[in-house]
N, C-alpha and C positions, 0 to 999 in steps of 0.2 A: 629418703625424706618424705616419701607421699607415706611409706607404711608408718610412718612415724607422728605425720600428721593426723591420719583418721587414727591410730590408737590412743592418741589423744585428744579425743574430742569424744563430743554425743553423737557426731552422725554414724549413718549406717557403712558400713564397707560398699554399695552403691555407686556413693560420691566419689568414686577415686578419679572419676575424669577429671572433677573438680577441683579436688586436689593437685591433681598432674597440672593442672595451668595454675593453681598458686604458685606451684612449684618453680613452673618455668618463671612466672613473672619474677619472682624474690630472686631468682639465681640471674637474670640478666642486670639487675642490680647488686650484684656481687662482683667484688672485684677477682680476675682469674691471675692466674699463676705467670703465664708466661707473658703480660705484659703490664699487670698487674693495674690494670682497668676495666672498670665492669663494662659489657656487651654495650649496654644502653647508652654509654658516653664513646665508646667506639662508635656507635650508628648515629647519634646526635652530637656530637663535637659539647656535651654540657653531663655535668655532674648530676645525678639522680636524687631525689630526693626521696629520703627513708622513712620518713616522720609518721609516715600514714599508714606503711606497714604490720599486722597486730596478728595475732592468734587465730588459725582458722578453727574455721567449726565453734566460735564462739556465739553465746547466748546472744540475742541483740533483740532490740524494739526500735520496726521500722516504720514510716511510711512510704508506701508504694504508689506511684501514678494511676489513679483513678479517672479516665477522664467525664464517668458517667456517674460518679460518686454523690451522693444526697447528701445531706447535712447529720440524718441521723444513723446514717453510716458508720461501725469502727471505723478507722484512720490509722491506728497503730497494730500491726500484726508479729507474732511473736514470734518468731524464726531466726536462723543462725548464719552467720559471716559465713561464703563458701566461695569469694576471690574480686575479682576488680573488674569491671567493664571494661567490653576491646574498644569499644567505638565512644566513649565518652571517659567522664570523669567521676562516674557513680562508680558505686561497691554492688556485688554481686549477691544474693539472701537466697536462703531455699526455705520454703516455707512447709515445716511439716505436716499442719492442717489439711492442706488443699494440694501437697506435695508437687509444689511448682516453683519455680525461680521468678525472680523477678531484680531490677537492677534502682538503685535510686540513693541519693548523697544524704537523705533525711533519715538518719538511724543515732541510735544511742548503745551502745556497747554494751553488757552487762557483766560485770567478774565476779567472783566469786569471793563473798563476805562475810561476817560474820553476823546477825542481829545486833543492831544497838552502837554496831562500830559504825566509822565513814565507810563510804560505801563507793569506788575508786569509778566513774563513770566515762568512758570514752565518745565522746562527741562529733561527730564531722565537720568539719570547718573549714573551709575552702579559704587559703593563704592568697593575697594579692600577688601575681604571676603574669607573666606574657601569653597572648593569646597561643603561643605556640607550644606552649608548656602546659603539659596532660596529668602531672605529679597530682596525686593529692595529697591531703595533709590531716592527721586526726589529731586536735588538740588534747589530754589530757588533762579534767578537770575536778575538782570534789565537790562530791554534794555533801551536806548532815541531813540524815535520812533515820529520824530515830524509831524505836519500835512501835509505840505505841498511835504512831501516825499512819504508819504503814498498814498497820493490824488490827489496831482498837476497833470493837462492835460500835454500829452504829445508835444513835441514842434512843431512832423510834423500835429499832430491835429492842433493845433496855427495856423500855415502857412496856411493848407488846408481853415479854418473857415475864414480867414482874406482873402484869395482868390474869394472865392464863396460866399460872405458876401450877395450880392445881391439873391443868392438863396436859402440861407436859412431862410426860418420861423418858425414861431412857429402856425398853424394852426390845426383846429381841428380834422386833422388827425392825428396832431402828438401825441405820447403816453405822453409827459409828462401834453397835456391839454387833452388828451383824460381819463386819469384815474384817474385823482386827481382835489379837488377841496379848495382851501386856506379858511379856518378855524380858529377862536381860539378850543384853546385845551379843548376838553369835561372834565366836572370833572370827576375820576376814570379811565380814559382811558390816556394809556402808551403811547406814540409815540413810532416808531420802525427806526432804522435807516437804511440809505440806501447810496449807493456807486455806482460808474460809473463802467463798465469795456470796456477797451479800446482792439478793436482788429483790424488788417487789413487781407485783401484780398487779395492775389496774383494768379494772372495769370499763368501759367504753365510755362513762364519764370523768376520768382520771382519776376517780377513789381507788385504794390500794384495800386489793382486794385479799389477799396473799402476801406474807414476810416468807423469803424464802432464800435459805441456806445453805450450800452445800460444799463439803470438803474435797478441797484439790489435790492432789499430790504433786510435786515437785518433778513431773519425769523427765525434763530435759538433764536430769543429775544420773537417770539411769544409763548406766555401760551394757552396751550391746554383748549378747553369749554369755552374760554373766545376771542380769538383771531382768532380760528378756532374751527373747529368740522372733521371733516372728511378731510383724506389726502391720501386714498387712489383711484388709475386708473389703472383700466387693460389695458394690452397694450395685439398686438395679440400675437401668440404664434407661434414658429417654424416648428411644422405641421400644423398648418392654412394656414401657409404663403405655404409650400410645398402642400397641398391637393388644395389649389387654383390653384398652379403653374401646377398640375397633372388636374386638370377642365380645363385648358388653351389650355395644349398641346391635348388633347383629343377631345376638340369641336371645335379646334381651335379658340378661343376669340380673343377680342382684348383686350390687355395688355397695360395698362398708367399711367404713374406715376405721380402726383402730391406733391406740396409743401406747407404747409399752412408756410406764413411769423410771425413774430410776434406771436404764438401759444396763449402764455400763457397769452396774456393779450385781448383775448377774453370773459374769464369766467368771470360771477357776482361772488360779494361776498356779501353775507348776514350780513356777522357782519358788524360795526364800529370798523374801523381799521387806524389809521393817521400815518404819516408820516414824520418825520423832511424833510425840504425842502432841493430836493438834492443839492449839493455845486454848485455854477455859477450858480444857478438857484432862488435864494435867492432876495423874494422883498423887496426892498428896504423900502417898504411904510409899509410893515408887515411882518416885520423878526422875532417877535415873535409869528408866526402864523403858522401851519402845514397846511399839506395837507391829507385832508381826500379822501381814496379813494374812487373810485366810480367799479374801474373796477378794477380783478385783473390784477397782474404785475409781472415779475419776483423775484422770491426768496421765495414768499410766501409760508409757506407750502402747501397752498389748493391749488394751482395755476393748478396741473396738474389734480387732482379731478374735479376744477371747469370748466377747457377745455373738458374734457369727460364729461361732464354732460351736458354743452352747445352742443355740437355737437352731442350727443346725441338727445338733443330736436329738431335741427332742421334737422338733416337726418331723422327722425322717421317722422316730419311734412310731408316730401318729400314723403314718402309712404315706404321707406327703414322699414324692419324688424333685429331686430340684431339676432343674432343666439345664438342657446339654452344653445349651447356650448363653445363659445369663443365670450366677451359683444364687441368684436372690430374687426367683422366682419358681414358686413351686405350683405342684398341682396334684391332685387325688380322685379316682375315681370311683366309684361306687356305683354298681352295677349300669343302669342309666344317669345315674347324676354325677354331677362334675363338681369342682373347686377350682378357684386360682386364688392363688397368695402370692402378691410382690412384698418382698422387704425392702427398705430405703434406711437404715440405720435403727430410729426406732419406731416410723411409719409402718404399720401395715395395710396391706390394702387386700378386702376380700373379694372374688366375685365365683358365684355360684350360679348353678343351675336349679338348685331346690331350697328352700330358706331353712327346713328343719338341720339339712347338711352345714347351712352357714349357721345357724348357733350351735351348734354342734363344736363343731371347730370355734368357736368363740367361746365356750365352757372351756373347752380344752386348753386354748392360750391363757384365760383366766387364773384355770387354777395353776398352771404352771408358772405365772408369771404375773407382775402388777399389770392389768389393762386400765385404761380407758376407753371406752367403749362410744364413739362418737358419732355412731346411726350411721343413717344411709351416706357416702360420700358423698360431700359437694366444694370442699377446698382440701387439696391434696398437693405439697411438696410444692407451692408458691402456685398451685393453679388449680384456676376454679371449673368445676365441672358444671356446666350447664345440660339437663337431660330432659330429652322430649322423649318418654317413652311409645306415645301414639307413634309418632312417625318413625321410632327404630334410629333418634340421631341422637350424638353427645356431641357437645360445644369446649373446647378447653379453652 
């Protein structure tokens, strides 16, 4: 029953502990053979209630207990059904972002539908019960959720795209011809789908300084060994970041922050992976045709594995060594002069012994890759660097 649960599902073969106690909780609500009543009404003298029962490893949108939570906080995080809570009456979530569990009764179920149909949504709903009764209960409800609500560009995108029509192209810089290539659909290979997400930019006095758009892929629809293989990236870790910061103030370095643009759709990908064609992007001459990618993209699981494996390959060409102890810090020597490089996903952080060494290595991340180039550090990874170089101290 557990191998039968994760091969259907999105999670990773990992979760099997997970599974093992769905397992157990659904089979003590089963009725058994030789007295033919389930465990749970042997041990509590009252019949089970099944209502709440559903599919694990399913898609869901939860909210989690924050008790330090801001107002302009997410609230809803997007993670999968992975069993019940022992000690209350919440549902159990694994949250693949931040790859952590968390327990809470405030979630919305999500199945799998078509565009444009009803769209079957699972709810939680706590039934009136006896304090002594642990059951829970998932109501079953319909929403009409139609496409164009869901999808439709926003109207200042409209205006903006209709203004600047002349500067917009579609050239080989751009990621939607840089990562995909139009296709028929291979036999035994799924398409996976994909969505726009629309955000703007504002300036420190709330003018939108930036329309900014970019394509998701659907990867919670990718099957593990088939779709991907490996998902996981060390990022650095908070005494690395501080025992650099402590190298800094000590030899006095130079200290520089850097930006990679577009992270995640630097990495290759090894499989065969296609793609429905995202919405407005749709050709005319081959609408029943996908796109196969060539590069990864956002949303993919492998996406952030396959950027530290890329960049890996080409800091290590550079002469960079990674360190024995944290894979997301590196360093290079040069006769008397030194480098350090922390990565944090798509953070970089330089510090050097001689500044021609640090541009150096900044041409070189350059041309390898989209930079932003953000000067001397002074806000890095939620904290602010305060530096008194007279006296040899940094402040975080």
């Amino acid at each position: 029953m557990v191998k039968s649960m994760i091969s259907h599902s999105f999670l990773p073969k990992l979760l099997w502990g997970e599974a093992l106690k769905a397992t157990v909780y659904i089979l003590n609500r089963m009725p058994t053979k030789t007295v033919n009543k389930t465990p749970y009404e042997l041990w509590t003298d009252k019949k089970p209630n099944i209502k709440h029962l559903y599919i694990w490893g399913y898609p869901t949108e939860a909210r989690p207990y924050k008790p330090h939570e801001r107002k302009v906080d997410s609230r809803i995080v997007g993670c999968y059904f992975v069993g019940y809570a022992e000690c209350s009456r919440d549902y159990k979530f694994n949250d693949p972002t931040s790859r952590s569990f968390f327990e809470t009764g405030n979630a919305r179920i999500l199945e799998e539908v078509e565009f444009g149909k009803e769209e079957n949504i699972r709810i939680v709903v706590f039934e009136k019960e006896s304090i002594n009764d642990i059951d829970q209960v998932l109501v079953p409800i319909t929403i009409q959720e139609t496409t164009s609500r869901r999808d439709a560009i926003p109207n200042d995108y409209i205006f903006f795209i209709q203004e600047h029509e002349d500067g917009i192209s579609l050239t080989e810089d751009n990621p939607i011809i840089f990562c995909q290539d139009l296709v028929e659909l291979p036999e035994n290979v799924k398409p996976i789908g994909c969505k726009w997400i629309f955000k703007t930019k504002k300036d420190s006095k709330g003018n939108i300084e930036r329309y900014k758009a970019r394509l998701v892929t659907k990867g919670f629809t990718q099957k593990e060994s088939i779709d991907y293989k490996e998902t996981f990236s060390p990022v650095s870790s908070k005494d690395s970041f501080k025992t650099v910061m402590a190298l800094v103030a000590h030899f006095d370095l130079e200290l520089h922050h850097m930006d990679v643009k577009t992270t995640f759709l630097n990495g290759d990908i090894n499989e065969t992976i296609c793609m429905i064609q995202p919405e407005n992007f749709v050709s005319n001459e081959s609408k029943s045709m996908v796109c196969k990618l060539k590069k990864s993209i956002y949303g993919l699981k492998q996406s952030s594995h396959q950027w530290y494996h890329k960049f890996h390959q080409v800091i290590t060409l550079y002469g960079f060594e990674a360190n024995v102890v944290d894979d997301c810090v590196y360093h290079k020597f040069s006769e008397s002069k030194y480098i350090f490089l922390v990565l944090h996903v798509d953070d970089i952080l330089l510090a050097s012994s001689d500044t021609g060494l640090l541009h150096e290595t900044k041409r070189f991340l350059t041309k390898n890759f989209k930079m932003k180039d953000l000067g001397e550090a002074s806000f890095v990874l939620g904290t602010q660097i305060l530096r008194d170089r007279s006296q040899d101290i940094i402040r975080l």
